[in-house]
N, C-alpha and C positions, 0 to 999 in steps of 0.2 A: 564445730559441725562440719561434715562433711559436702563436697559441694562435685557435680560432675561438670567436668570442663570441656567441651566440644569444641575442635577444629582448630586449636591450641599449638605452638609449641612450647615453647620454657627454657630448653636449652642448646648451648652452642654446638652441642654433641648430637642435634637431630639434623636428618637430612627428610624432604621431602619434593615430591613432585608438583602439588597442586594447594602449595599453603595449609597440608594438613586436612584438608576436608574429608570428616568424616573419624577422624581421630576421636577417642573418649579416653577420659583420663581422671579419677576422681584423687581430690586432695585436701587434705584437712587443714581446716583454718580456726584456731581457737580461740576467734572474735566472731564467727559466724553465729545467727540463729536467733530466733527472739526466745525465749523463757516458754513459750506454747508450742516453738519449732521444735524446739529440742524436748518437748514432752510429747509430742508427736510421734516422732522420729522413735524414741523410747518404748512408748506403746504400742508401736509395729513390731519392735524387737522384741517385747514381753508375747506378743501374741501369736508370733511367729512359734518361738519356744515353748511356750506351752501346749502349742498344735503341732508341734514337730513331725510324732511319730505316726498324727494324722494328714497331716497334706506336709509331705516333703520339699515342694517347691517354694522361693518365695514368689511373693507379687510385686517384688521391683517397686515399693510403695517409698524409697525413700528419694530414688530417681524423678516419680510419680508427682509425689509430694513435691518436690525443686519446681518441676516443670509446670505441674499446673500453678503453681503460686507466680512464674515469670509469667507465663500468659496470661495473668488473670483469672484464671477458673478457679476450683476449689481450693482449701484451704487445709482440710484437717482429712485422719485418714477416712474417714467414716463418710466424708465427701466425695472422695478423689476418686469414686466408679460413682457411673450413672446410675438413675434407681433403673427397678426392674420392672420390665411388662409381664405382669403374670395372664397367662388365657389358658379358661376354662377346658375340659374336656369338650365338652358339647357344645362351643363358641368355636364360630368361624373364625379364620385367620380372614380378614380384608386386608386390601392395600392400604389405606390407610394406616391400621395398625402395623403393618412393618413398614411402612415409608416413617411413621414417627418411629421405632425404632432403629432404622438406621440413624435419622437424623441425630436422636442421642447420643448411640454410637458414636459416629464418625465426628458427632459434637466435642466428646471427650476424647480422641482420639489425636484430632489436631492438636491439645492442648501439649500434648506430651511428644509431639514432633520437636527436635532440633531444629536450634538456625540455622544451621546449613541445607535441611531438608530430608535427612534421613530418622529414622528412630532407634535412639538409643533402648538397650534391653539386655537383660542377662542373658549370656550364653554358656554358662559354665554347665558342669556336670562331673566328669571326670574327677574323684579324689585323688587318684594318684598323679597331679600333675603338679601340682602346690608343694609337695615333699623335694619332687625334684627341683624345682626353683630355690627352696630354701636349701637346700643341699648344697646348689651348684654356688650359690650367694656368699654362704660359711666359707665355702673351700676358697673361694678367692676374695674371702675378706671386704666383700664388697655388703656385707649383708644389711650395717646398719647405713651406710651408705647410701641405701637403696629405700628401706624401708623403715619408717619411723616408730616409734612406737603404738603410735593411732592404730601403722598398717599390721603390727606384729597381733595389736589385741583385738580388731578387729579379723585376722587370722583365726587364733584363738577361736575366736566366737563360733568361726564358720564351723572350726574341728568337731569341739562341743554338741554345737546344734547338729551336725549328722551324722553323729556319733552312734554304733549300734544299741538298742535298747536292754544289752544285755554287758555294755562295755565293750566291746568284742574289741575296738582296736585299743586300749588300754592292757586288758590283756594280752593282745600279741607284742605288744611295747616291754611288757613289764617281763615275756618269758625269758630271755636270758638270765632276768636275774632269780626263776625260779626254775633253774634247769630241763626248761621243756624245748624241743627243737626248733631250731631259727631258720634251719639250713633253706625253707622252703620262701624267704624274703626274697624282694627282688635286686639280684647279685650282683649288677651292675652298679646301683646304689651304694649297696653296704662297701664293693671296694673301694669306690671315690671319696667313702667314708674313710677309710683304711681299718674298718672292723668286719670286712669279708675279704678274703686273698684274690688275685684275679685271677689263680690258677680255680680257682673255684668257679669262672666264667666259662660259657666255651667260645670258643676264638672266633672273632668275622675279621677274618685277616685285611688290612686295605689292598692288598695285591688284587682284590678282587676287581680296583679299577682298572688295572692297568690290564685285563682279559681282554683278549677283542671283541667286538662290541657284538659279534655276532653271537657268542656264548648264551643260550639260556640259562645262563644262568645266577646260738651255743649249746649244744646238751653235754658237750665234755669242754674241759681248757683247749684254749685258741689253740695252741701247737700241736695238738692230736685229733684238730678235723681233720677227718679225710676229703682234701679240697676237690679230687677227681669225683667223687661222686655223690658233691654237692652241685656237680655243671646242671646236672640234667634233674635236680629237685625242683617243687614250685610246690606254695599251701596250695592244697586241694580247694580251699575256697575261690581262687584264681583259676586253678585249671579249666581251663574251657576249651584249648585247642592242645591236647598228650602229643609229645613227640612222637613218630613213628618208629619202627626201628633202624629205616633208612635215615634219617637224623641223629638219631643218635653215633649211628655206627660212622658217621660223617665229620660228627665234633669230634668222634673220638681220632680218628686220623689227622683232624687240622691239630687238635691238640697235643696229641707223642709224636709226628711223625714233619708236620711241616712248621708247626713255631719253631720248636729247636734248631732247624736250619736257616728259616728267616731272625732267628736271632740274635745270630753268633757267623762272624766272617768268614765267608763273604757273601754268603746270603744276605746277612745284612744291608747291603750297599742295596738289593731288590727294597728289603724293606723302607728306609730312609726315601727311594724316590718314590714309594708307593703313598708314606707318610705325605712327601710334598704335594703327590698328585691331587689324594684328599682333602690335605688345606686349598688346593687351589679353590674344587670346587663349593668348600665352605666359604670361601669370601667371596666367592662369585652369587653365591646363595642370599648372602647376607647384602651387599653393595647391591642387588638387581632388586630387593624388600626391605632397602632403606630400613637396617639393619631389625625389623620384624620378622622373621624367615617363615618359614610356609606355617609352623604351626608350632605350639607350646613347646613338644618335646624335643622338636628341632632347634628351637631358640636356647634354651639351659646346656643342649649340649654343645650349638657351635657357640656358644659363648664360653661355655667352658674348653673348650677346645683353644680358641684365642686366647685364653688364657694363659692355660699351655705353653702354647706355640711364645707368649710373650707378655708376660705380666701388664707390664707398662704401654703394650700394644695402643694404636689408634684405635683398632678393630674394636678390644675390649669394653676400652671407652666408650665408643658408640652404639654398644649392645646394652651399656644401665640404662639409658633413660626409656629404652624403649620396654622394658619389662611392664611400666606401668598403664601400657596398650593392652597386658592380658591382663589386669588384674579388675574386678567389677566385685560393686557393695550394694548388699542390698539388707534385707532386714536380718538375715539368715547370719551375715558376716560378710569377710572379703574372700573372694574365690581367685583361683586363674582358671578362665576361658580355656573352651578346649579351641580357640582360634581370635584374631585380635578385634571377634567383633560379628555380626553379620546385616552388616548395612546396608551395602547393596542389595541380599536375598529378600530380607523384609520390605525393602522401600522400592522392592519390584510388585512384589507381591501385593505390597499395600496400595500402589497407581491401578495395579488391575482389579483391584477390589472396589475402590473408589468409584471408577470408571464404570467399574459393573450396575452400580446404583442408579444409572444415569441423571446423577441429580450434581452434576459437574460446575453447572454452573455458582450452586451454593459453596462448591470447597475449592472455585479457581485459586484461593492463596496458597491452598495446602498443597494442593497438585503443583504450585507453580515452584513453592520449594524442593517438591521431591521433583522434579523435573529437572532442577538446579543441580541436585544431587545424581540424578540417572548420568547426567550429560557430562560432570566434573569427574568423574568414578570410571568413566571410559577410556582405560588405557592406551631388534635385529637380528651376525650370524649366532643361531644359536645351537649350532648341532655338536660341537665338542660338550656342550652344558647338559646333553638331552634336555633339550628344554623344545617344546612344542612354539608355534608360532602365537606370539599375543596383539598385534595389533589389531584392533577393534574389538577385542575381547570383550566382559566386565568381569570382573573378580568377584569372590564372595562375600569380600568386606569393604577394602578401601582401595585407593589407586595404589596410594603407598605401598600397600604390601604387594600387590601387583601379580598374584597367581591366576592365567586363564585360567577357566575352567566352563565348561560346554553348557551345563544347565544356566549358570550365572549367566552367560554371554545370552543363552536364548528367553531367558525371562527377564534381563536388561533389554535385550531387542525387541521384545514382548511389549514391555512399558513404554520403551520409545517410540514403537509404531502406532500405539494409542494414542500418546501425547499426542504424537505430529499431527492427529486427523482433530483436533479441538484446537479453536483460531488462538493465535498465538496471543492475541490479548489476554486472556484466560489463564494459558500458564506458561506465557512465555516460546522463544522461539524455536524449531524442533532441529537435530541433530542436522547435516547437509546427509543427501545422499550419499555423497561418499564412503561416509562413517557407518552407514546402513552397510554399503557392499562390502568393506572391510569386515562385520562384524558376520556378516553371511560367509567370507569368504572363512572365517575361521570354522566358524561350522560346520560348513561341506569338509576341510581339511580331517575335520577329529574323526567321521565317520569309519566304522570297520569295515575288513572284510563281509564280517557278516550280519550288517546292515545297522547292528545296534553304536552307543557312543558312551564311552567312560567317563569321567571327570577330567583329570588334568591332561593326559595323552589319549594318544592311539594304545589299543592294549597291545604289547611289542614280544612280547613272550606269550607262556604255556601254564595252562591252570596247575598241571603238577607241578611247578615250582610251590607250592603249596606245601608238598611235604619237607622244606629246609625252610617251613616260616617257623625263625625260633621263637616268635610272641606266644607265650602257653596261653594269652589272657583272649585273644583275639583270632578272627580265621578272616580268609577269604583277602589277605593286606599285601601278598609279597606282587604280583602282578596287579595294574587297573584292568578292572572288569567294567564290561557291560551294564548299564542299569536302564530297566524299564521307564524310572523317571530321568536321565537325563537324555534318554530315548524321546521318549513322548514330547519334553520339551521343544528339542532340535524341531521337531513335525509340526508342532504347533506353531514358534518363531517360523521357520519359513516359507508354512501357509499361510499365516498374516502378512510376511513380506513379500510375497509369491502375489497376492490378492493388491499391495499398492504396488508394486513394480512389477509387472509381468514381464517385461523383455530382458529384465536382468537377468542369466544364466539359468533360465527356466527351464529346458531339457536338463540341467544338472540337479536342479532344485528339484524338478519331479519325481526322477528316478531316486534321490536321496529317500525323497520319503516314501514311495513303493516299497524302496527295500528298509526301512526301517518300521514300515508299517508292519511286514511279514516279519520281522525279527522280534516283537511286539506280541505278536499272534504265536508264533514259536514259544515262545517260554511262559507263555499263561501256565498254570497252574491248575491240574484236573479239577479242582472245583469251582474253577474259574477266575479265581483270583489272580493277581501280579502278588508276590514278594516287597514289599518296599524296603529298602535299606536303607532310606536316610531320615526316614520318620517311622512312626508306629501306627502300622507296618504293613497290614493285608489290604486296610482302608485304604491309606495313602496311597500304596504303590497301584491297585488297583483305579484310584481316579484319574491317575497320571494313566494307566492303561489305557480306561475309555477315552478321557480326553485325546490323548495322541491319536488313536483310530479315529473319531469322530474329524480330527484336523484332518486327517488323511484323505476323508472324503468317505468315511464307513457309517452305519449310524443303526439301529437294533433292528432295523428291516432286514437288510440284509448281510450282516453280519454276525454271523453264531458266536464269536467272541466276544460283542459285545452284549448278546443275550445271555452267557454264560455268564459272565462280569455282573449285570443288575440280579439276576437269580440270587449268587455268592451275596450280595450285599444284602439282597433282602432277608434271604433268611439268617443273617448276623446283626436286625433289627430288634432290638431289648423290647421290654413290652411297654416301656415310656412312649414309646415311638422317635427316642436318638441310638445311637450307636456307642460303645464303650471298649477299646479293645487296648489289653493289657501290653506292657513290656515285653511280658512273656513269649507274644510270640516273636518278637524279633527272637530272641534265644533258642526257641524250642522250635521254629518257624511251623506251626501249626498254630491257629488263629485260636488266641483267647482270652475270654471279656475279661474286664473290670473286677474286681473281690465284687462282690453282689449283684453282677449282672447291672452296674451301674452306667449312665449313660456321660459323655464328653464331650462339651460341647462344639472341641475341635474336629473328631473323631466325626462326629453328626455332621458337622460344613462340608468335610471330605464327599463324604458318601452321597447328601442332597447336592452336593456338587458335580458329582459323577453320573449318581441317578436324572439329573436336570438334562447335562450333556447330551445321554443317551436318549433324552425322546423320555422317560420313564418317569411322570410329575409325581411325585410323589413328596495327635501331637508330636519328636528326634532320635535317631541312631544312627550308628553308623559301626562299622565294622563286625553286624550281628552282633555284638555285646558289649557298646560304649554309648551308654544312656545320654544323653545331653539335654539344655533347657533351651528353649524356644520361647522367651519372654512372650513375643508379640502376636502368635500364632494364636492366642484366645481373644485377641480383639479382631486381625486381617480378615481371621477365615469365616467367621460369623456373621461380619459385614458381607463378605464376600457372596457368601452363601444366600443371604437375606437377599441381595441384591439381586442375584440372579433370577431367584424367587419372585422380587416381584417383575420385574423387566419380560422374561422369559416364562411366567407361568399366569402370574395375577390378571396382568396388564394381556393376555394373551386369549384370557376366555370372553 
C-alpha cells in the first residue's frame, strides 16, 4: 500500500535548509494496509475510472483516506467528506446554519492537515511533463533506479485514466508505424531519444548568455526527412502560439548561417565557453533549490544536462532522490506536478480562511500548526545569477526549493500578520518584526515602473520579445509580466502591514499602492472584469481586482471600477444562484460557463468573496493554456467565503 511521507528525508544524497519541512514524498510498502484499506483504496480507483470522462479530476481520496485514519476521523471513502447542508429555496440562510457548516468544514479539514502544518494535495495537471521525466531517466539509465515497479504501474494507470475517449494518444503513438506524419511531435524529445535529428530542432544557441546583459533579447524512411523543415512543424492539436514570420526567418539564420561557425574552429572555442557559462548557471540553479530547480521542466533538463556534463557526476547523484518531490498519487494514478508542491500558497490561504470564521478559538491547534509552517517556509550577491532579492520572501511551496515570488511573499505576510494579532497561546508565537520588514522590503523591491508586480522579478525587458517565444504550446512566457493578482496581493500585504506598523517606510508603502491601485484600474477589462492568469479566470482575477482596490482604500461608492467589477459578476450569475466559468476562457479569454450553465463551488467563493469586499451582500492556469489542479481550493475558498458571510454580512444586520 501506498503511504504519503511528510517532512522526510531518506537519503544521503538530500540537502536541505529546514529539516525538510514541507517535503511530500509517497512510497510503497508491501506490508502496509488492513484487507478493508486496501479495498478502500481500490474502490476509489474503480470509481475514479469509471467516472473518468465525467469528472476529470481526482479527490485526492487515497491521501484523504491516510490522513484521516492518523487523526482519527473517518475511515472509509464514503466517510472521508462531511455530509451535506442541503437548504431549501424559500428557507432562510441563518447564522447558525453556516456557523454549523463551517464547523464541519473546518472539522474535516484539520483531519487532513500535515504534521508539520501545511496541507498536502494534488498539484498536477500538465501531461506532457511525465514523458519528459521518463525520457530523461532511460537516457541516463537511472530509470529503474528511480522508480519501482509500484511507481512505473501506477504511471500506467494515470496514462490510461486520461487517456482521450477516442484513443487519440495511442494513436499518435502508434503512427509511425502506420505511416502517418510524426514530424509535428515535440523535437526536442524525439532527438534525446535519437528518433528525431537535432537538425530537425531549431537552435537556442547558449552564446546567448554570454550577450550583454543589456540585449533584449515518420511518413517516409528516417534518411529522407527533410530535417530543415521539420524545425518549424508542431500537431495542430498543440498549436496554440504559430510562429510568426519574424521567427521563423530568425531560426532560419541561427540555423545555416551561425551553427556552422560556432561549430567548427575557431568559433568553437565561443561555443565551449558559452557551454561552461550555461553549466555554471545550472548548478548554481540546482545548489540554491537543494537540487529541486524552479520547476518540473527545468528539473529533467538540468539533470539531464549533469548528466552530460558527467555521468558519474555529484550533481547527478543529487538530482534522483529529488524527482520524487514532483511525483503525487492519487486515485487517478501517479502524476508529476507541474511544481514540487504548493504548500505554502494553500496554508496561506487556508490561515485566512480560518481566521475569516472568527471562530479561532475552536481551531487554535490547526492555526498553531499552519503557523509553524508560515514561520519555517520563510526564507545574497546575486546579480551575475539574475536572481532577484529573497530574503524575507515566501516561496510557493517549500524553503527547500526557495524561489521568491511576490504573491507568495504577500499572502505569506498576509497570514503572518493575522496570526501575530491572536495571543500567542492560541497558535503560538508570531514572526519578530524584523522579518515583517524584510518581507515588506521585498515587496516594495519587485514593484514596476508602471506600478503593477510580476512573479519572480522585475519585468526587465519588452512584450515583443514575444515574437522569438519558440513554445508553439504556450503565449505570454518569454518576459514576466504584470498580473492583476499579484498586484492586488502586494496592496493588500501592505495595507495590513501599513495598519500594524505605521512608521515603518509609510510614505514608501503609500505611494506603492497609489500607483498600483491605478495600474489595477488601467487594465480592467471593458466589461469590467480583470483577466485572471493563474486560475479560472474572469472570476478569480476579478476578486483579486476588487480586493486590491478595496485594500487601497476604494470601495463601490466611489469607485467606478469597482462598480463596473460587481455589474461583470452579477450578470455572470447561473440561475442556481453560484457561478460556473469554464477553462475555456483562460484559452479564448472571453468568459465562459460550465457545459450546462453549471455552477462551482470554488468559482461561487470567488465572486461572494469579491461581491462581500465590495459593499455588495449578496478553480488554476497559468500560461493562458496550462490547465493545473488545485486539490485544496474546494475546501479553503468555501470556508472562506462562508466565513466572511457570516462575520461580515449575518452578524452585521
Amino acid at each position: 500500500m501506498w503511504k504519503l511521507k511528510v517532512a522526510e528525508g531518506g537519503s544521503p544524497w538530500l540537502r536541505t535548509t529546514n529539516s525538510h519541512v514541507g517535503r511530500q514524498v509517497w512510497e510503497f510498502d508491501p506490508k502496509l494496509g488492513s484487507p478493508e484499506e486496501l479495498a478502500d483504496v481500490e474502490n476509489a480507483r474503480r470509481h475514479f475510472h469509471e467516472n473518468r470522462f465525467h469528472q476529470k479530476h481526482s479527490a485526492d481520496l487515497i491521501m484523504r483516506l491516510q490522513f484521516a485514519k492518523e487523526n482519527g476521523a473517518a475511515t472509509t471513502a464514503s466517510e472521508s467528506s462531511p455530509g451535506v447542508t442541503r437548504v431549501k429555496d424559500s428557507e432562510e440562510v441563518t447564522e447558525e446554519m453556516v456557523t454549523s457548516t463551517l464547523r464541519k468544514a473546518m472539522n474535516f479539514y484539520s483531519t487532513i492537515q500535515a504534521h508539520d502544518g501545511h496541507w498536502p494535495g494534488d498539484y498536477g495537471g500538465p501531461m506532457f511533463l511525465m514523458p519528459g521525466l521518463v525520457i530523461t531517466l532511460s537516457i541516463t539509465g537511472a530509470l529503474h533506479a528511480v522508480l519501482s515497479e509500484e511507481h512505473i504501474r501506477e504511471m500506467c494507470r494515470y496514462l490510461y485514466n486520461h487517456q482521450m475517449g477516442d484513443g487519440d494518444y495511442i494513436s499518435r503513438a502508434r503512427a509511425p508505424c502506420l505511416g502517418e506524419p510524426t514530424m509535428g511531435m515535440e523535437q526536442w524529445r524525439g532527438a534525446v531519444l535519437g528518433a528525431f535529428e537535432w537538425s530537425g530542432n531549431n537552435p537556442l544557441p547558449p552564446e546567448i548568455w554570454l550577450l550583454p546583459y543589456m540585449l533584449p533579447v515518420h511518413p517516409v524512411p528516417y534518411h529522407e526527412i527533410d530535417w530543415n523543415q521539420a524545425r518549424n512543424l508542431c500537431a495542430k492539436e498543440d498549436l496554440y502560439y504559430p510562429h510568426p514570420l519574424v521567427q521563423d526567418v530568425l531560426w532560419a539564420f541561427l540555423d545555416k548561417a551561425v551553427e556552422p561557425i560556432l561549430m567548427r574552429w575557431p568559433g568553437k572555442k565561443l561555443r565551449e565557453k558559452a557551454l561552461r557559462t550555461v553549466m555554471e548557471h545550472i548548478h548554481y540553479e540546482d545548489e540554491n533549490t537543494r537540487y529541486i530547480c524552479i520547476g518540473p521542466v527545468n528539473k529533467v533538463l538540468n539533470m539531464l544536462c549533469c548528466w552530460v556534463e558527467d555521468p558519474n557526476s555529484e550533481a547527478f547523484k543529487l538530482h534522483l532522490p529529488r524527482i520524487n518531490d514532483y511525483l503525487w498519487l492519487a486515485e487517478d494514478g501517479m502524476k508529476m506536478q507541474g511544481y514540487n508542491g504548493s504548500q505554502l500558497w494553500d496554508t496561506a490561504f487556508a490561515v485566512q480562511a480560518i481566521i475569516s470564521t472568527k471562530l479561532v478559538d475552536e481551531y487554535g491547534p490547526t492555526l498553531r500548526k499552519a503557523h509553524s509552517y508560515v514561520l519555517e517556509d520563510c526564507p545574497g550577491d546575486l546579480n551575475y545569477w539574475y536572481r532577484h532579492i529573497s530574503k524575507g520572501a515566501w516561496p510557493f511551496s517549500t524553503a527547500d526549493h526557495g524561489w521568491p515570488i511576490s504573491d507568495c511573499t504577500a499572502e505569506g505576510l498576509k497570514a503572518a500578520l493575522l496570526l501575530s494579532k491572536i495571543p500567542s497561546e492560541v497558535v503560538g508565537e508570531p514572526l519578530t518584526a524584523n522579518r515583517f520588514y524584510d518581507a515588506v522590503n521585498v515587496i516594495l523591491s519587485l514593484q514596476n515602473g508602471d506600478g503593477g508586480f510580476a512573479t519572480y522579478e522585475l519585468t526587465r525587458s519588452y512584450s515583443w520579445l514575444e515574437l522569438i517565444n519558440p513554445a508553439e504550446t504556450f503565449g505570454d512566457i518569454v518576459i514576466d509580466y504584470p498580473y492583476v493578482e499579484c498586484t492586488s496581493a502586494a496592496i493588500q500585504a501592505l495595507t495590513s502591514f501599513k495598519n500594524l506598523y505605521p512608521g515603518h517606510r509609510r510614505e514608501e508603502i503609500e505611494h506603492c499602492i497609489r500607483k498600483a491601485a491605478t495600474f489595477i484600474e488601467k487594465i480592467q477589462e471593458a466589461d469590467g472584469s480583470w483577466y485572471g492568469s493563474w486560475a479560472v479566470c474572469f472570476t478569480y482575477g476579478t476578486w483579486f481586482g476588487i480586493k486590491g482596490l478595496v485594500a487601497a482604500g476604494k470601495n463601490f461608492s466611489n469607485c467606478s471600477s469597482i462598480q463596473k467589477a460587481c455589474d461583470f459578476l452579477l450578470s455572470k450569475q447561473c440561475a442556481s444562484g453560484g457561478w460556473g466559468e469554464s477553462y475555456l476562457s483562460c484559452q479564448d479569454k472571453v468568459y465562459s460557463n460550465l457545459e450546462g450553465n453549471r455552477s462551482h463551488v470554488v468559482n461561487t467563493a470567488w465572486a461572494m468573496l469579491a461581491l462581500i469586499d465590495a459593499g455588495q451582500e449578496i478553480m488554476g492556469v497559468f500560461n493562458r493554456n496550462c490547465m493545473i489542479t488545485y486539490a485544496a481550493y474546494r475546501d479553503i475558498f468555501p470556508i472562506w467565503a462562508l466565513g466572511e458571510y457570516r462575520t461580515r454580512v449575518l452578524q452585521d444586520l
